[in-house]
C-alpha positions as CSV (number, residue, x, y, z in Angstrom):
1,X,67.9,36.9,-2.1
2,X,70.4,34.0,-2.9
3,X,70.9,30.7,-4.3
4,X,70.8,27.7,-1.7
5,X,71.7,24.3,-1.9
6,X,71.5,21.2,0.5
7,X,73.1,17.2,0.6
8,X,71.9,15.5,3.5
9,X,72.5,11.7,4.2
10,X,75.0,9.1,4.8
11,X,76.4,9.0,1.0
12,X,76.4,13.1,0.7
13,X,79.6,14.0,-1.2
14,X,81.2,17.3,-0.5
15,X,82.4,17.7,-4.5
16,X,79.0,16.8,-5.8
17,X,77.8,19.2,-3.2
18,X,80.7,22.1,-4.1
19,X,79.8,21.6,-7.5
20,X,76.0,22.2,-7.0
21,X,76.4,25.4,-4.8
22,X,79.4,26.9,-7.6
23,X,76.1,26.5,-10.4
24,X,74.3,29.0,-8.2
25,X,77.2,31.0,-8.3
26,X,75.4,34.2,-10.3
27,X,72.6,34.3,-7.5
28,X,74.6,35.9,-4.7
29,X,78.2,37.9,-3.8
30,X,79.5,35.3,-0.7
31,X,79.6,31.6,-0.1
32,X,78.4,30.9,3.0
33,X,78.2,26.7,4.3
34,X,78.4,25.2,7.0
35,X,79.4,21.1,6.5
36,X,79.6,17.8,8.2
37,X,79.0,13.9,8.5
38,X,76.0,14.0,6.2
39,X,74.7,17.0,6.2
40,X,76.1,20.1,3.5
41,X,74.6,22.9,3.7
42,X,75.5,26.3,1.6
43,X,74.1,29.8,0.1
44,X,75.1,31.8,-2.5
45,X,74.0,34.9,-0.9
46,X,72.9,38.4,-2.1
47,X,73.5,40.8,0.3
48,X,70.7,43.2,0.9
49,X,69.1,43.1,4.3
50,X,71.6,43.4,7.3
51,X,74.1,42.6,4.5
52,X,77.3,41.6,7.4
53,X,75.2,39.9,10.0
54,X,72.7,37.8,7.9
55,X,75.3,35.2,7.5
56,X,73.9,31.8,6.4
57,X,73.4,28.8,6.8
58,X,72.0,30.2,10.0
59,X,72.0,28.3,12.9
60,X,69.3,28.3,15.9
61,X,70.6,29.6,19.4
62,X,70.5,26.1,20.5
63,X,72.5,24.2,17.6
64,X,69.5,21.7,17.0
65,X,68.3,23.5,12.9
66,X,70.2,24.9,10.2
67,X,67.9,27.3,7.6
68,X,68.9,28.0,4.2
69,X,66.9,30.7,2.6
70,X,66.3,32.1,-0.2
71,X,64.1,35.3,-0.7
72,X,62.8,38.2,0.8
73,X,60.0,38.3,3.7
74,X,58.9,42.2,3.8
75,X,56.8,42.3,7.5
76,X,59.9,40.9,9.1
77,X,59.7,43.7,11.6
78,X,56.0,43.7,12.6
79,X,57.2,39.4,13.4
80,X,60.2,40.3,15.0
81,X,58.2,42.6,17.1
82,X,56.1,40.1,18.0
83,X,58.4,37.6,18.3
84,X,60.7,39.6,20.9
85,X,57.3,40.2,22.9
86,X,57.1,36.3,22.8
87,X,60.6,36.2,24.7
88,X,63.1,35.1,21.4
89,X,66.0,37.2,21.7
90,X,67.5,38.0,18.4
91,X,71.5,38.3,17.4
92,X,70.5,40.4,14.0
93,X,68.2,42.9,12.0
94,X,68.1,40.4,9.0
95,X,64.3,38.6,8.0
96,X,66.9,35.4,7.7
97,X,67.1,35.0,11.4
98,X,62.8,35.8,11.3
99,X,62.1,33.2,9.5
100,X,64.1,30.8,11.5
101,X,62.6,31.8,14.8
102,X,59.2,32.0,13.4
103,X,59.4,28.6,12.7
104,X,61.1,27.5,15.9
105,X,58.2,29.2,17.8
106,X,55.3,28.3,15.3
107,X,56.1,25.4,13.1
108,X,54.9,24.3,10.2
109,X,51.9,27.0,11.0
110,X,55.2,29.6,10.5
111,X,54.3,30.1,6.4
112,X,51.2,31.5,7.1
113,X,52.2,34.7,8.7
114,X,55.3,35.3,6.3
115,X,54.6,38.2,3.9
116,X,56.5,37.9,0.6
117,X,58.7,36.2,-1.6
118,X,60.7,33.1,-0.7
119,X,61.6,29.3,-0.7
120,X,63.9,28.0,2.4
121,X,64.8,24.2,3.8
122,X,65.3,23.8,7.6
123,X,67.3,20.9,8.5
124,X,67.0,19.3,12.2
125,X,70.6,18.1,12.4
126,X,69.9,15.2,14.7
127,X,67.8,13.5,12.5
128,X,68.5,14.7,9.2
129,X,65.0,15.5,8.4
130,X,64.2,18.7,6.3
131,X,61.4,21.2,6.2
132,X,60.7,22.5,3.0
133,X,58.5,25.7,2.3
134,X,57.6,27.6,-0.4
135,X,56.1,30.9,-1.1
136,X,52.4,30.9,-1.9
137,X,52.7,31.9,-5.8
138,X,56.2,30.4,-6.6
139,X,57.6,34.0,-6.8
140,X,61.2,31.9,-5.8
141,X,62.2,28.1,-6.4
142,X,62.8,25.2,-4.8
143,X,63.8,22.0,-6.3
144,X,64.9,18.3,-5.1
145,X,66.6,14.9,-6.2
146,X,67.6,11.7,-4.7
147,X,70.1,9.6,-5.1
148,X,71.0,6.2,-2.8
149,X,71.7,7.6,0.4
150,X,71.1,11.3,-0.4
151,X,68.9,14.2,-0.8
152,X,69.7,16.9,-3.0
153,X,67.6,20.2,-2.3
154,X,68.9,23.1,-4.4
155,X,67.0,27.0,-6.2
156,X,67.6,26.0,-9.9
157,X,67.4,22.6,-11.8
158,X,71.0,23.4,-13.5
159,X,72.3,22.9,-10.1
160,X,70.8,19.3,-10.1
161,X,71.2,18.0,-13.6
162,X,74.8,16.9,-12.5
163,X,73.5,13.5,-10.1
164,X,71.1,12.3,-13.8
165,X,68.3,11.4,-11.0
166,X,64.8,12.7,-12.1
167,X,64.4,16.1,-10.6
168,X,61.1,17.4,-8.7
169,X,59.6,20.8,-7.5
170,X,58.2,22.2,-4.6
171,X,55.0,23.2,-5.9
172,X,54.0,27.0,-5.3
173,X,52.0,27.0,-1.7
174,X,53.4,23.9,-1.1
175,X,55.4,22.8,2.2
176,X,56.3,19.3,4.0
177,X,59.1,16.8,5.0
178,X,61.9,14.9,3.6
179,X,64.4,12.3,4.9
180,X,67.6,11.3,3.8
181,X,66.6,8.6,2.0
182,X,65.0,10.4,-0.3
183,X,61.2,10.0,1.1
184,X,59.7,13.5,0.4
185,X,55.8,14.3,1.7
186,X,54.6,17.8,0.4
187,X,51.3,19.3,1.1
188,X,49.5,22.2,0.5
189,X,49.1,25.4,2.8
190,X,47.7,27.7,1.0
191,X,44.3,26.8,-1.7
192,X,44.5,29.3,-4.1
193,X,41.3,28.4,-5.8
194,X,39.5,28.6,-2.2
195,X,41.6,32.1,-1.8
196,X,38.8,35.1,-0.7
197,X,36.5,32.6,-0.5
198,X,33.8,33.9,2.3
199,X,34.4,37.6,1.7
200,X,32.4,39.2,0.0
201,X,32.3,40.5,-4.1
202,X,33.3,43.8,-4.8
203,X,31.0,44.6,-7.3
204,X,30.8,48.6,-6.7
205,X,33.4,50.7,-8.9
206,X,34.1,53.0,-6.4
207,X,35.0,50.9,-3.1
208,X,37.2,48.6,-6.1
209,X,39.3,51.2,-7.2
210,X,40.1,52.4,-3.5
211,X,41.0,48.9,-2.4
212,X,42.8,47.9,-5.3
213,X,45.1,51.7,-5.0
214,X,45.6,51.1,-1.3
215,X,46.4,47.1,-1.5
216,X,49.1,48.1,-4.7
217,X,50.6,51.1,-2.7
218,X,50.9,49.3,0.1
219,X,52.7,46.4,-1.3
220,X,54.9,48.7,-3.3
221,X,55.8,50.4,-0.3
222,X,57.0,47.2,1.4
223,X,59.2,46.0,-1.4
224,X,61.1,49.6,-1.1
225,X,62.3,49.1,2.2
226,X,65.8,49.6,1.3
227,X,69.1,51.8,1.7
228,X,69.9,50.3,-1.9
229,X,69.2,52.1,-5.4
230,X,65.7,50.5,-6.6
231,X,65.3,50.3,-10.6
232,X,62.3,49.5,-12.1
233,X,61.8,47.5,-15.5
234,X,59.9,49.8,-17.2
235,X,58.3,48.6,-20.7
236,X,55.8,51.6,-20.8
237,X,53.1,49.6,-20.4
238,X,50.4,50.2,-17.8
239,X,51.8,48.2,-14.7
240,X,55.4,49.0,-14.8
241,X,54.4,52.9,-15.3
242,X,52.7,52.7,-12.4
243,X,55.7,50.6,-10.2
244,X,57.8,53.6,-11.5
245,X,55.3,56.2,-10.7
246,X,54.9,54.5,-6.8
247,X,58.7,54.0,-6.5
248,X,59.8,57.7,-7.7
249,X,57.4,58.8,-4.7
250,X,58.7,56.4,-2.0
251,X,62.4,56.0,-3.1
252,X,63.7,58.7,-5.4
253,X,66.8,56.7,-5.1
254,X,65.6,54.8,-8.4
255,X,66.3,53.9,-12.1
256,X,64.3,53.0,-14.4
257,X,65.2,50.5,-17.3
258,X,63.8,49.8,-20.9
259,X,65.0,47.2,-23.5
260,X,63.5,47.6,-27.3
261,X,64.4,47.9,-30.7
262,X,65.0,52.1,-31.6
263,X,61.8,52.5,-33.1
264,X,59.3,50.2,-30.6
265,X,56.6,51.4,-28.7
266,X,58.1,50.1,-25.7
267,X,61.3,52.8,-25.9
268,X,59.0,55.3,-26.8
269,X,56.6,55.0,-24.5
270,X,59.5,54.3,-21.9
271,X,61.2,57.7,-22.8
272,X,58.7,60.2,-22.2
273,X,57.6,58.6,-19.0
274,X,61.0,59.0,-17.5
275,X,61.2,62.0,-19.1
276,X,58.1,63.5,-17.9
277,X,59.0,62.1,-14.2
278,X,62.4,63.1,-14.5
279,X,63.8,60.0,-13.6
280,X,67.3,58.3,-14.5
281,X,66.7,55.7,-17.8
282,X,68.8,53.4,-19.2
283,X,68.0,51.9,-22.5
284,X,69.3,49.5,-23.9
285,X,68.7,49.6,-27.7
286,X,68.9,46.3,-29.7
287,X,68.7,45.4,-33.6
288,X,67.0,42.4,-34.6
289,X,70.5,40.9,-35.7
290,X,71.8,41.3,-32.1
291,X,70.0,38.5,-31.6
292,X,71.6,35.0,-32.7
293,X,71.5,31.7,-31.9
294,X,74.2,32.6,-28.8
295,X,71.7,35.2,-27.1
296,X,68.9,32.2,-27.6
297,X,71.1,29.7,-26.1
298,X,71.9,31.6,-23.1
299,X,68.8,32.4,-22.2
300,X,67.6,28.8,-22.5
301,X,70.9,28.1,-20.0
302,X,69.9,30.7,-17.6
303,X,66.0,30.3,-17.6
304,X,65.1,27.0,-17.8
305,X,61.9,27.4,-19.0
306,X,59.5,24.5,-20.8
307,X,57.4,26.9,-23.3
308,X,58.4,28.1,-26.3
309,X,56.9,32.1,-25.5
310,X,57.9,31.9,-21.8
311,X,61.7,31.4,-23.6
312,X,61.3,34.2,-26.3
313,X,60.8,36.8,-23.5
314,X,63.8,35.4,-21.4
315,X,65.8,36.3,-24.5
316,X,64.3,40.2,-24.3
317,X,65.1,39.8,-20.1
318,X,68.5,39.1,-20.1
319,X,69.9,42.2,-21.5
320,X,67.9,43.7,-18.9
321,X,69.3,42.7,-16.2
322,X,72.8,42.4,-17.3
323,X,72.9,45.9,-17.5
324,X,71.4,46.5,-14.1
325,X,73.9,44.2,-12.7
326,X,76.6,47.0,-14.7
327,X,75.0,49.6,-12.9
328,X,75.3,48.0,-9.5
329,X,71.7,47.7,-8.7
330,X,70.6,44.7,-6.4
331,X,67.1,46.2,-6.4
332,X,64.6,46.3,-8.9
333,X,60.6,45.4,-9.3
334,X,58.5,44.5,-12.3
335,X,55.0,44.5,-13.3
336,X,54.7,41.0,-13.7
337,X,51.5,39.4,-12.7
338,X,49.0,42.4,-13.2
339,X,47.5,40.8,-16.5
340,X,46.7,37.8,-15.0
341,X,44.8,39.2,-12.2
342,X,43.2,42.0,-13.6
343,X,42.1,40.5,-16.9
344,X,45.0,41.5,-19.5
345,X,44.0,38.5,-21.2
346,X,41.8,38.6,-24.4
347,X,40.7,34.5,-23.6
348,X,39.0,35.7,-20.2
349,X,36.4,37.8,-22.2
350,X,35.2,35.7,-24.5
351,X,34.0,32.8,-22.4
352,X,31.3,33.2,-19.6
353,X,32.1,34.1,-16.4
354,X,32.3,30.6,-14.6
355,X,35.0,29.5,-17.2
356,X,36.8,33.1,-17.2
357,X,37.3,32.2,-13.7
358,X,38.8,28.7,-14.3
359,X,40.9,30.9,-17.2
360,X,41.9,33.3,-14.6
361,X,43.1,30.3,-11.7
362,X,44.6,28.1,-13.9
363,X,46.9,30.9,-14.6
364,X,47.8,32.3,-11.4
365,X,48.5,28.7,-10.3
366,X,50.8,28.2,-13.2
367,X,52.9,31.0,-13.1
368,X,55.8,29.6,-10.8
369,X,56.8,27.9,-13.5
370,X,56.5,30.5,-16.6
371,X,56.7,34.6,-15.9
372,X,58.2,34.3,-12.7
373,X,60.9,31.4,-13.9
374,X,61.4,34.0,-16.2
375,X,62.1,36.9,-13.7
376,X,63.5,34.7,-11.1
377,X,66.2,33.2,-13.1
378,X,66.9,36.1,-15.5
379,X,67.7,38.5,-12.3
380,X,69.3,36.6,-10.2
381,X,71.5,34.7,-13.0
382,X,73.3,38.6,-13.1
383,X,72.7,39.3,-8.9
384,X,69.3,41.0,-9.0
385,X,66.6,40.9,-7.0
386,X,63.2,41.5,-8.7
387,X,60.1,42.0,-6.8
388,X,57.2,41.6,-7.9
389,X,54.1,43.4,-5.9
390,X,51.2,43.0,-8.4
391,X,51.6,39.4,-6.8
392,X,51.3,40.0,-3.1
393,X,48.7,37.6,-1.3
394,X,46.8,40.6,-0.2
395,X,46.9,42.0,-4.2
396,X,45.9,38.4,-5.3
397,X,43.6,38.2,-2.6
398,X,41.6,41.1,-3.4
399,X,41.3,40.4,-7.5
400,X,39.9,36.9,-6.6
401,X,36.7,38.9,-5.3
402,X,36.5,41.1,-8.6
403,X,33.9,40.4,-11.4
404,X,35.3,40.3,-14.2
405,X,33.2,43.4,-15.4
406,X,35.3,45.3,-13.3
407,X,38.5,44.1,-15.0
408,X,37.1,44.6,-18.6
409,X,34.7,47.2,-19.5
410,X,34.0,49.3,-22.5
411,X,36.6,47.4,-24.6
412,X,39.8,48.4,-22.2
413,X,41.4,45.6,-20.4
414,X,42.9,45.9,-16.8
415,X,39.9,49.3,-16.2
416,X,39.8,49.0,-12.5
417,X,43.6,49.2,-12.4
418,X,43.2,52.5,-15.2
419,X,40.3,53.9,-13.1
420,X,41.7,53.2,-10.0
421,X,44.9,55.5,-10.7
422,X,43.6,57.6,-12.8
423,X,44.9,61.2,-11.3
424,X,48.1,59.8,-11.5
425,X,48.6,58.1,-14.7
426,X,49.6,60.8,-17.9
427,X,46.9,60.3,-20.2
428,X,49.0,58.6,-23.1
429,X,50.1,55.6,-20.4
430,X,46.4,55.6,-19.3
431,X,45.2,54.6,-22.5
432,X,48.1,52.5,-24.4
433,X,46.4,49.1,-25.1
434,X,47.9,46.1,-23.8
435,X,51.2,44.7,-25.8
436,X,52.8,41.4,-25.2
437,X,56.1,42.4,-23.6
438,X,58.4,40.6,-26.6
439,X,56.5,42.2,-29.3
440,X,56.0,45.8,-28.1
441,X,59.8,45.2,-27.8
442,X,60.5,44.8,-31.4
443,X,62.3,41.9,-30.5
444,X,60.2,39.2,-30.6
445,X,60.2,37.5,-34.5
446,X,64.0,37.6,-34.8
447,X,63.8,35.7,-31.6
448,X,61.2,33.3,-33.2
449,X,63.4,32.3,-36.1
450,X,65.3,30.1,-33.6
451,X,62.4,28.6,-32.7
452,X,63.1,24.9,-33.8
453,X,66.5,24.4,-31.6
454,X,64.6,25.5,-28.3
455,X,63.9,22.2,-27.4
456,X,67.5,20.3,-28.2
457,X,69.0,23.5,-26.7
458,X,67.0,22.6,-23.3
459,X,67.6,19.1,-23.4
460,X,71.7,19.8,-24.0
461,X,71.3,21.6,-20.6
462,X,69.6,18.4,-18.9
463,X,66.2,20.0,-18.0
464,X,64.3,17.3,-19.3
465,X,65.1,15.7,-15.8
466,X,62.2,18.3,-14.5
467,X,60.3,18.4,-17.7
468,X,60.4,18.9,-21.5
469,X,59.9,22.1,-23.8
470,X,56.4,21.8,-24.4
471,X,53.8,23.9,-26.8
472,X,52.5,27.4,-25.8
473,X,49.6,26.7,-23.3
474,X,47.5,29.9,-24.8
475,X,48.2,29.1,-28.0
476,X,46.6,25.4,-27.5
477,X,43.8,27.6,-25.3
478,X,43.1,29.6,-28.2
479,X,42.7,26.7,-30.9
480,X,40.3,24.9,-28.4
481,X,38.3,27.7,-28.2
482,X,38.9,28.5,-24.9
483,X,37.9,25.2,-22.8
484,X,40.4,24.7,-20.3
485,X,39.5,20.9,-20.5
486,X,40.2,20.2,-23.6
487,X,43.4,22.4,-23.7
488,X,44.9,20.4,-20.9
489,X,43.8,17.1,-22.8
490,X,45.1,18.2,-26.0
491,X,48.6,19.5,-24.2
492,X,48.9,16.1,-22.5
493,X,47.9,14.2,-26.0
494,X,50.5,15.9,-28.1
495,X,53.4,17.9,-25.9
496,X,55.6,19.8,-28.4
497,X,54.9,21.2,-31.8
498,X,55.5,18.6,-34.9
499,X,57.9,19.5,-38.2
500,X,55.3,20.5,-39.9
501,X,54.3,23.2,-37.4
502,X,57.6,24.4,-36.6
503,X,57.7,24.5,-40.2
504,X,55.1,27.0,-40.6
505,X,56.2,28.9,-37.8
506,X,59.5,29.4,-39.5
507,X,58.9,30.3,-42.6
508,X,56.5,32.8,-41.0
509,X,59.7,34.1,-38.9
510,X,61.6,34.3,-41.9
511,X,59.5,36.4,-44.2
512,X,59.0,38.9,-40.9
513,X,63.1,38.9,-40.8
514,X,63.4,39.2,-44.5
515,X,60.5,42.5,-45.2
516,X,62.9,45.1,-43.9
517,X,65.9,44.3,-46.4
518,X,63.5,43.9,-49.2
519,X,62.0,47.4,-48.2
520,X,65.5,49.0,-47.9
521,X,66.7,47.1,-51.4
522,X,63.3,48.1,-53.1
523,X,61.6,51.1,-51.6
524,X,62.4,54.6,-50.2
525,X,64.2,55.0,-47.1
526,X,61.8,55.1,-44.2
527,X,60.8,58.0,-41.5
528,X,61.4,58.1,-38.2
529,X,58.7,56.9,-36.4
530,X,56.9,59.6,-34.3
531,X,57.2,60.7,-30.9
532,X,54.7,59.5,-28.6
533,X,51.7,62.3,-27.3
């Protein structure tokens, strides 16, 4: 994956331009442009597939597009199959050059048959006129800007904040036009709401938990398609037990990787897994004092995220991946996504069906722009690739035809996952309720005393060009009682928290911070906390 970053029109400065491409620095090992009259093009790239020949900006056999890419499209070969049958003749093995020719021999009809995680501009050098495309659930970004005489396409917002032009995304599914002059017409490709509509409801347990096994295995099995070491962020939790469980089996060449206070479920849980698999585990241990208002800062930099929970558990991500990055692995896949499909959330089961499903939507549609911000810009700020395959169309796809009885049953969130891998799964993963990732941690509350500077912090950084920090969606969910309508209303009404809330919150954080010195100063020294059986 990489970092790529466009200035096309008459007034397109090559230092404004050098200047956006060095922000995206982190994202990739090799700078890679190609520049002239009006038209700078350039990738910060991460060298994974066909690492010496995939050299970008890549250029079509005939001179007349430039593609800058950014992501990872795993049925390249079955397309470049079918492409060469179709009489393109290709000059690499890299998906890069794929997704070039597929669009050169398809058009804008090219998104449809991609398969995986992406965002890329295609520039038609004649007229300066770019195509932009996006992956259908935002797993990678794509922003733009204008200024007089110039349009500014770059992966991150910290690489537009220097022009002080609002900024604006390519929504997730989302693909269309620009000119130079700044003129930008987007459109949807892909209706998530309408997604599986005409197929049928799996309502029988059985046939569920056989398609949901073979559509997760299957999209695993893609995303380790490597020579490269694959890690795995493993919190102990259901859905990153089973990514480690499917990538042990497919790519022994793997790591796994836990982040957690000594004592947290997370590292214990974490430990006997690898353990019991006998895979390689790093763990990275953290305090609650390791984190300070530096480690909040940073992540805020790095992320760029709006909400105030969505930046708590960047703080627990970074670590993560900065120690991947030490252990040289490009590689690695995450769990994210499986809650919101499969019902992980306690708001789906307390409304009826008809508004679970609005619940369940509004979600998926939102989570470009919070968990996968998160994992996008916390991996690839140290050179990581994450991959995510609870979040494969065909995955998505196939939980859009689920009742939600299937996804909660007999108290136990996510039971078609549980039931649907349940000869695999050790007993004490099998049954380990869900935990929000920056809590099972330990993490979390030190995190939340810094609460208050969130906001400043993100404007220092100029995101407010995108958007502001706003409040935690769920938590406005929750006080509404679950009506998405009213949420949304509330949430446009009254963006961020006021004093008095913040207030709360951090006194709140403080007497959480504060209980372990006063039970050291006053009480006996404390066990150990258990192993896990």
């Amino acid at each position: 994956m990489c970092g790529i970053a466009l200035s096309i029109g008459p007034e397109a400065d090559p230092a404004v331009f050098r200047r956006m491409l060095a922000v995206l620095a982190p994202r990739g090992e090799v700078t890679e442009t190609r520049q002239e009259s009006g038209l700078l093009t350039g990738v910060r790239r991460l060298r994974v597939v066909d690492r010496d020949r995939a050299v970008q900006p890549w250029t079509s056999a005939d001179g007349r597009y430039v593609l800058c890419y950014n992501g990872e499209v795993f049925n390249h070969h079955e397309l470049r199959r079918e492409l060469t049958r179709l009489g393109h003749e290709f000059r690499s093995e890299s998906d890069t050059e794929v997704v070039l020719a597929a669009f050169l021999r398809w058009g804008e009809e090219a998104v449809h048959r991609l398969r995986g995680e992406w965002a890329f501009a295609v520039v038609e050098r004649a007229t300066g006129r770019v195509y932009l495309a996006r992956d259908p659930l935002g797993v990678k970004p794509l922003y733009w800007s204008g200024t007089p005489g110039c349009l500014h396409v770059a992966s991150e917002v910290k690489a537009l904040v220097g022009q002080h032009a609002p900024i604006a995304e390519v929504p997730p599914g989302h693909h269309g036009w620009a000119d130079s002059d700044g003129r930008v017409t987007l459109w949807p490709y892909l209706d998530l709401l309408r997604l599986g509509e005409g197929l049928p409801q799996v309502d029988d347990p059985d046939e569920a938990a056989l398609l949901v096994r073979a559509a997760l295995t299957d999209s695993i099995r893609m995303r380790v398609d490597t020579d490269l070491t694959v890690g795995v962020v493993l919190s102990g939790g259901l859905d990153s037990s089973l990514a480690l469980l499917h990538v042990r089996e497919m790519h022994p060449d793997c790591v796994a990787v836990t982040v957690g206070v000594p004592d947290s479920p997370d590292v214990a849980y974490a430990r006997r897994l690898a353990a019991d698999l006998g895979v390689a585990h790093e763990v990275i241990e953290l305090r609650p004092r390791d984190i300070r208002l530096g480690e909040i800062r940073e992540a805020i930099r790095i992320s760029e995220l709006t909400e105030y929970g969505d930046i708590i558990n960047a703080v627990v991500s970074v670590p993560i991946f900065r120690r991947l990055r030490e252990l040289g692995i490009k590689v690695v896949l995450t769990g994210d996504g499986s809650d919101e499909l499969f019902g992980g959330y306690p708001m789906y089961h307390e409304v009826g069906p008809e508004r679970a499903r609005r619940l369940f939507l509004h979600k998926i549609r939102n989570l470009g722009r919070t968990e996968l911000q998160r994992v996008d810009r916390t991996s690839m700020d140290h050179g990581v690739e994450a991959r995510v395959p609870f979040l494969d169309l065909s995955v998505v796809e196939l939980a859009m035809r689920l009742p939600l009885s299937l996804k909660m049953r007999d108290g136990q969130e996510k039971w078609i996952v549980r039931r649907a891998f349940a000869d695999v799964l050790p007993d004490y993963i099998r049954r380990r309720p869900k935990n929000p990732m920056s809590y099972s941690s330990g993490l979390h509350e030190r995190a939340r005393l810094y609460k208050p500077f969130f906001a400043r912090l993100h404007r220092s950084f100029g995101y407010d060009l995108l958007e502001p920090v706003r409040r935690d969606f769920d938590a406005v969910l929750t006080r509404c009682g679950n009506d998405l309508d009213r949420a949304i209303a509330d949430g446009q009404a009254r963006p961020d928290y006021t004093v008095l809330e913040h207030a709360r919150d951090l006194v709140g954080a403080a007497k959480w911070n504060a209980a372990p010195l006063v039970r050291r100063l006053v009480g006996p020294r404390p066990t150990r906390r258990a192993p896990v059986r």
